[in-house]
N, C-alpha and C positions, 0 to 999 in steps of 0.2 A: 560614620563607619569608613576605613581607609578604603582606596581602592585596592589595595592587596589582599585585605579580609576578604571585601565580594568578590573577588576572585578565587580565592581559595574554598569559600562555603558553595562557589558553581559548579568551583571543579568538584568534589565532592560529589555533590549531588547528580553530577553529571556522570559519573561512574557510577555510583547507586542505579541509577532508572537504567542506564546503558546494558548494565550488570543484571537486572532486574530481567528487562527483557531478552536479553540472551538466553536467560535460566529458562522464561518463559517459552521461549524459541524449541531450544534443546528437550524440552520436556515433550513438547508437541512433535519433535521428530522421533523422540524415542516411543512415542505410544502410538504413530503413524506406521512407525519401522516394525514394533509389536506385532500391532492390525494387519499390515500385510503378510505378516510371517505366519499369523493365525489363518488368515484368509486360504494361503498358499497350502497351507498343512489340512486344513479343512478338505480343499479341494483335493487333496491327493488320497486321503483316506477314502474320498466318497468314488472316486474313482477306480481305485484298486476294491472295493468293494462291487462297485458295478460289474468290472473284468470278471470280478470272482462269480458273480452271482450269472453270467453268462455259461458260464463252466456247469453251474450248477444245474443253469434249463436245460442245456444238453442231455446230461445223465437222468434228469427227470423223463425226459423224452424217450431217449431211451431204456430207459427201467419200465414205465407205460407201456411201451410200446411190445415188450417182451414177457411184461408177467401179469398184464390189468385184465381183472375177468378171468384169469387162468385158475383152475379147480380141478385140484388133483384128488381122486377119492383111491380110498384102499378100503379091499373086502379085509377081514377077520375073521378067522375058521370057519365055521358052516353056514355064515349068509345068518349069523344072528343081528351082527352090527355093521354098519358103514360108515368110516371116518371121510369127513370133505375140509379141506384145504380152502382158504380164499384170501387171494393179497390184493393190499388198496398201498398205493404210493402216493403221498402228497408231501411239498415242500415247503417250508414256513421262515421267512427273513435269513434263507440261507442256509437254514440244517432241512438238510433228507431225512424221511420220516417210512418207515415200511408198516404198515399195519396187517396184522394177518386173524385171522380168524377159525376157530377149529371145531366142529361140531361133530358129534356120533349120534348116528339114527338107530335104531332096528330095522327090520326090514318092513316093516308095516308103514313106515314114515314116523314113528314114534321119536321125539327130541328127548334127550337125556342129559344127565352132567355125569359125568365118569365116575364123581364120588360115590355117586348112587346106582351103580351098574349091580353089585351083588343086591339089589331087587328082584331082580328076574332071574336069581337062581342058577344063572348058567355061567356066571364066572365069580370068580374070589374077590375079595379088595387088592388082595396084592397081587392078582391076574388083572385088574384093573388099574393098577401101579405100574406094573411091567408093560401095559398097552400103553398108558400115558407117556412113561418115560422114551418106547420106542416111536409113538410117535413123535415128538420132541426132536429125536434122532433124523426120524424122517423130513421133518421141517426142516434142520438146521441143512442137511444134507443136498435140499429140494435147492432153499436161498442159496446156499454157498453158488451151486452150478450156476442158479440162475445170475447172481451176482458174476461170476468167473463172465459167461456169457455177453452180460453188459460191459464188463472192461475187455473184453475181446475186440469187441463190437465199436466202442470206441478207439481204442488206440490204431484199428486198424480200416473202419470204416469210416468213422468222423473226421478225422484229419486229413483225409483223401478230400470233402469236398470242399468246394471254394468258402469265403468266408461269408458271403452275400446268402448263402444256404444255409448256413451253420448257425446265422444270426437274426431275432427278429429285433428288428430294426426300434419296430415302436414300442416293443418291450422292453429294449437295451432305453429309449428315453426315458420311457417312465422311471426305469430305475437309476438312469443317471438325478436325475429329476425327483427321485425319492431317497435319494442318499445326500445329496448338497440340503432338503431339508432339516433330514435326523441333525446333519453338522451345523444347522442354522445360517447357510447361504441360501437369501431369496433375493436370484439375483439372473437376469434372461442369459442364456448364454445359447452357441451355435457350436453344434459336436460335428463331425467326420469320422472316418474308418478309411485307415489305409490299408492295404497290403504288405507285407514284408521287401516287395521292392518299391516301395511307398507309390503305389498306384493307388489313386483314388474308388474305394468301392461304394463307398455312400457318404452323404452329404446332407444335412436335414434341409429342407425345404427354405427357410430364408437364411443359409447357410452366406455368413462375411466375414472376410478374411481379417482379422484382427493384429493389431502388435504383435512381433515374436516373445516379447518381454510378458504377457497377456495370453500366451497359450501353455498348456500343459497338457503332456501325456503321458499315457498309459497303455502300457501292451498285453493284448487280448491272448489268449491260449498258448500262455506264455509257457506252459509242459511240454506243449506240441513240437514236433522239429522247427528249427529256425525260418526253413521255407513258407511254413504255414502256419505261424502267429501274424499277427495284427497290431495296429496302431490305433487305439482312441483318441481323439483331439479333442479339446473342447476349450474354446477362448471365450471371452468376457469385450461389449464392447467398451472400450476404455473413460469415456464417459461416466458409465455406471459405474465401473469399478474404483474409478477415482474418489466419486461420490459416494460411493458403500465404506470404502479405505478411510477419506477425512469426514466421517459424519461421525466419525469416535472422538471426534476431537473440535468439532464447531462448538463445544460449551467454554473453550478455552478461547475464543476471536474477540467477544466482548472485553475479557481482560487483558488481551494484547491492544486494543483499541483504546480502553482505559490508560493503559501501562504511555501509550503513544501517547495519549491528548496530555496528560500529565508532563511529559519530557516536554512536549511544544509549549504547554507552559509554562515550565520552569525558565525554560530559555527564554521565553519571551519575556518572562516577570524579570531574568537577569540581566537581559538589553535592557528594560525601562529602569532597573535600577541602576546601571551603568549610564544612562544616559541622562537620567533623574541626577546624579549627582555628578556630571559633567553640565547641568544645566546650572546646578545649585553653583560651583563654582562658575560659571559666567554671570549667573548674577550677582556674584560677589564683587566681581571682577567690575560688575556695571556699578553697581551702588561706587566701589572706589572708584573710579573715572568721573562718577557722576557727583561724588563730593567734591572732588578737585575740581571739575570742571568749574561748581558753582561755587565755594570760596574763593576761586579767586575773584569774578565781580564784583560778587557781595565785599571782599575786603578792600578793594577799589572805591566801590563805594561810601560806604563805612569810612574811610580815609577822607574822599573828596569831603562828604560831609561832615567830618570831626573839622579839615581845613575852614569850611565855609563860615563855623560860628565862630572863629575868628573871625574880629573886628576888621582889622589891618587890612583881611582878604576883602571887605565889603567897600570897599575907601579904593580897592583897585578893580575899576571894572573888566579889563581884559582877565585877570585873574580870577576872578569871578564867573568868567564868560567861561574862560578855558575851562573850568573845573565841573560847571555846569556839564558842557559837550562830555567830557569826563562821566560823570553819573549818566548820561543820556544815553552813550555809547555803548556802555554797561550793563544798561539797564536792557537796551535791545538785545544784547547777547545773552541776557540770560531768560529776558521772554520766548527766544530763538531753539534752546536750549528744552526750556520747558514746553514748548511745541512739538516738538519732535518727541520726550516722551506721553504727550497727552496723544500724540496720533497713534502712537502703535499700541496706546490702551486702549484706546475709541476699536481700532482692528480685534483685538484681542476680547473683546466683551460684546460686539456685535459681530462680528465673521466676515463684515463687509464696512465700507467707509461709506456716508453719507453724500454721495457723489451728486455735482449739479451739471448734470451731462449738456453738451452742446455742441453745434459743428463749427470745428476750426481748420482753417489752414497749417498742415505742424509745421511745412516747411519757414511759414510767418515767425509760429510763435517759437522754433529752436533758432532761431536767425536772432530775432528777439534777445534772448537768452546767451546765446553765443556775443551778439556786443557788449552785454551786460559782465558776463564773465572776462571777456578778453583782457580787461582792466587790471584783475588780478596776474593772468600768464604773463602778460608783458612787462609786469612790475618783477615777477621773478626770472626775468629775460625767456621765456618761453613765446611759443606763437602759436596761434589756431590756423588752420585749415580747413574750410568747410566747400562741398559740395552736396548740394541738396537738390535730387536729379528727380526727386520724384513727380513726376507727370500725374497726378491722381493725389493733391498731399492731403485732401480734407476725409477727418479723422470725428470720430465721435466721443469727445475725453472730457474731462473736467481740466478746467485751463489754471488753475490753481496747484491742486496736484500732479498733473504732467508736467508742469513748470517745474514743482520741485524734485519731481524723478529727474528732467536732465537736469537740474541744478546738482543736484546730489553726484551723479554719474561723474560731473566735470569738476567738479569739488577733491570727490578721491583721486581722480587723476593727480591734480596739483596736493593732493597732503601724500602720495606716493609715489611719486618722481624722483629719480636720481639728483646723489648732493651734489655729482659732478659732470652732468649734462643738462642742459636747458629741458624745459618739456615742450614735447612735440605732441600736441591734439588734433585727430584727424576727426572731424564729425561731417556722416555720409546718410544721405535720404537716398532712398530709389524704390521701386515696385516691385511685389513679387508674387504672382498666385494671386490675384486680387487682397494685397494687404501693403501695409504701408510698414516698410521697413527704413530702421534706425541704429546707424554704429557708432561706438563711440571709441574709438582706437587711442592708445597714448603709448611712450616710449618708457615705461617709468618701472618703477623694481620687479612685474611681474610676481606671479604665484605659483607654489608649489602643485601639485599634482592631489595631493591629500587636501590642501586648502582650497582649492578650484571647486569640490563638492559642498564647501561647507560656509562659503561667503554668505549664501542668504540667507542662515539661519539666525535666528534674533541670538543679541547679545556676543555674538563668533566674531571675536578681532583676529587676526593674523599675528602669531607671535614673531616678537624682532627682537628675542635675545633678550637682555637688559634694558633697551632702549625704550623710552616712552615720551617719545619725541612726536607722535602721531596721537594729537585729541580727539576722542570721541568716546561714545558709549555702545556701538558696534549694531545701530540700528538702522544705519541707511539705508545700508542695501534692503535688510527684510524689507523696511517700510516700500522700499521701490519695486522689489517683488510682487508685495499686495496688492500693490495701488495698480501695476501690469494685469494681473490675474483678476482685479474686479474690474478691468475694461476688455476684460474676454480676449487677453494676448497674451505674450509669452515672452523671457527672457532669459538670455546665455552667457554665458562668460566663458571665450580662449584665452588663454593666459601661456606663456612661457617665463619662464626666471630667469630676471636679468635681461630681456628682450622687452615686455608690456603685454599688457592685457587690452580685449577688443570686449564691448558689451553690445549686446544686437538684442532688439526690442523687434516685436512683431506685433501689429494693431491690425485689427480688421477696418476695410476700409467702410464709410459709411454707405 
């Protein structure tokens, strides 16, 4: 698949989940925004019903107070009959209720029903009509005054006093408290009562001051003149209200979490597949480097030895010699060749190298190595510089493979050096933190800033254009990486372009 397909089926899908979850998002504020709008509206009905039903103790209290127990009797002509009067006031979720009661005796104490008065002979049914209908009269007449009386009594007595008088306190709770249930808020809250010049008149007992955004009110005897209505407060601590507000909507966080873990792994499956076939192209890139590397031996070979079963050649021993060295030479570079990829298979299938640990001198054995090498810099007019200052240099390494990490390091130097400056190698030993530090500095093409992250990954050559003028299969460095990391140290690479690159090794000292 091209790289511009995978990109194209990422971005896609990368706008699906993106889009996916905002929907998800948006859904959850508009049913959060709903819940509070309900919450709010809940609470204001239960409140304007509280006020009201405050209104309504009053006039119960009054009405009690002016007509409970009262019993008005009236004679009727000669002491045959006596009508008695009796009212009962009670109130139920807010409607007033007058019950009244009518009874006619004789005068003996004898109980009767009206219908049945022309029994005893001394009045008519429709003398017993006309008594019904006047009393009815008298009733209606009796309530009106008494009614008149009670609104008298209030607009002009009740409003006179304070509000702390007007109101019971623990009845105004219960009823605040019995109206957020009818609306289905069960949720603690902290009420007050103010005055009209918002002077504080009561306060419930663990009364705390709440968000302003968290309080709602409502005004008390709000008929009453302006001076003498009231404020109801009542806030929510915002904790709970937060928690009562998004508990409409916790059945929606699993599938935002879904919705999430999904997008992390699409992305992630798009990196490995982005990088899955940027690897597949480096080892394409290996396999070709690594044909060419080894035909040409092999056709060297093959040569030498097509030369050798000539006769002619066996009749001259220098030519014989020579061509021998030939195949020998050949032969070493590509045993050389084949080494280097059986180690980074050996890393690659065990996760560590079979290391024969022991204690060395490094400053010995890079001195060592350093005359070994010198042979080659001076043939390409370059020179080494070595200062190995380390006071502490013995190290705990495999002397095979540390050899070939600085071999490698001083290798790339000289296959990346300038075509039109000698190379200059600085290699530097010294201590640091109890560890044995190693540089390896050169003047030579330097690296880019994007390619300085990406040297030690296996198979990652640095691109030069057209040019393929630099042999290899792009496995040194990893291998020098590994071979660092499985003796418990560490390695860096400064580079500028067109200035050179420094590589610094860190070993723990033994």
């Amino acid at each position: 698949m091209k790289k511009n397909v995978i990109w194209f089926v990422g971005l896609v899908m990368m706008v699906c989940c993106v889009g996916l979850l905002y929907l998800q998002v948006s859904y959850i504020e508009a049913i959060v925004n709903m819940r509070r709008e309900h919450f709010k509206e809940g609470v204001r009905r239960s409140l304007y019903q509280a006020a009201y039903n405050l209104e309504l103790d009053e006039m119960k209290y009054y009405l009690t107070k002016d007509v409970q127990n009262d019993i008005h009797r009236t004679q009727i002509k000669d002491g045959y009959i006596k009508l008695e009067h009796s009212f009962m006031f009670s109130s139920s979720e807010g409607d007033l209720a007058i019950d009244s009661k009518t009874t006619v005796r004789d005068l003996s104490g004898t109980m009767f029903k009206l219908k049945n008065v022309n029994r005893f002979g001394t009045m008519s049914i429709k003398d017993a009509q006309r008594i019904s209908l006047d009393i009815l009269k008298q009733r209606y007449k009796y309530q009106r005054s008494i009614l008149d009386e009670v609104i008298y009594n209030m607009l002009y007595k009740a409003s006179d006093k304070p509000l702390e008088k007007r109101i019971n306190f623990r009845r105004l709770d219960q009823s605040i408290k019995s109206e957020f249930a009818h609306n289905g808020i069960d949720l603690p809250y902290h009420f007050r009562v103010l005055s009209s010049d918002g002077k504080e008149v009561y306060k419930c007992p663990d009364y705390v001051q709440g968000d302003e955004d968290h309080i709602y009110k409502e005004t008390i005897f709000k008929n009453d003149p302006p001076s003498r209505m009231g404020t109801l407060e009542v806030n929510f601590p915002t904790l709970t209200l937060n928690k009562y507000i998004y508990s409409s909507v916790k059945f929606m966080i699993p599938s935002i979490l879904f919705t999430f873990v999904l997008l992390i792994t699409f992305v992630i499956t798009l990196y490995l597949s982005v990088r899955q076939k940027k690897i597949s192209e480096m080892k394409n890139d290996f396999i070709n480097n690594m044909t060419h590397e080894f035909k040409t031996p092999i056709s060297t070979i093959s040569l030498a030895a097509q030369m050798l079963q000539d006769q002619s050649v066996a009749k001259s021993p220098a030519l014989f010699g020579k061509l021998s060295g030939v195949i020998s030479s050949e032969t070493k570079r590509l045993r050389f060749q084949v080494d280097k990829v059986l180690q980074m298979s050996m890393f690659e299938d065990r996760k560590t190298a079979a290391l024969k640990m022991k204690e060395l001198d490094a400053n010995e054995l890079i001195n060592g190595v350093i005359n070994t090498f010198a042979v080659k810099v001076e043939q390409s007019g370059g020179h080494i510089t070595c200062s190995l200052e380390a006071n502490d240099p013995y190290v705990y390494v495999d002397e095979m493979h540390f050899t070939n990490v600085v071999f490698n390091l001083m290798d790339n130097a000289l296959k990346y050096k300038k075509n039109d400056e000698p190379l200059s190698l600085d290699v530097r030993t010294w201590n640091a933190n109890d560890h044995f530090m190693l540089s390896i500095k050169d003047n030579g093409i330097g690296l880019r800033r994007e390619d300085l992250k990406k040297i030690f990954d296996k198979f990652y050559r640095v691109h030069t254009g057209n040019l393929h003028d630099v042999k290899g299969f792009g496995l040194g460095l990893a291998y020098v990486k590994q071979i660092i990391q499985a003796h418990k140290g560490t390695i860096r690479a400064e580079s500028e372009l067109g200035v050179g690159t420094t590589f610094i090794i860190v070993l723990p000292l033994k």
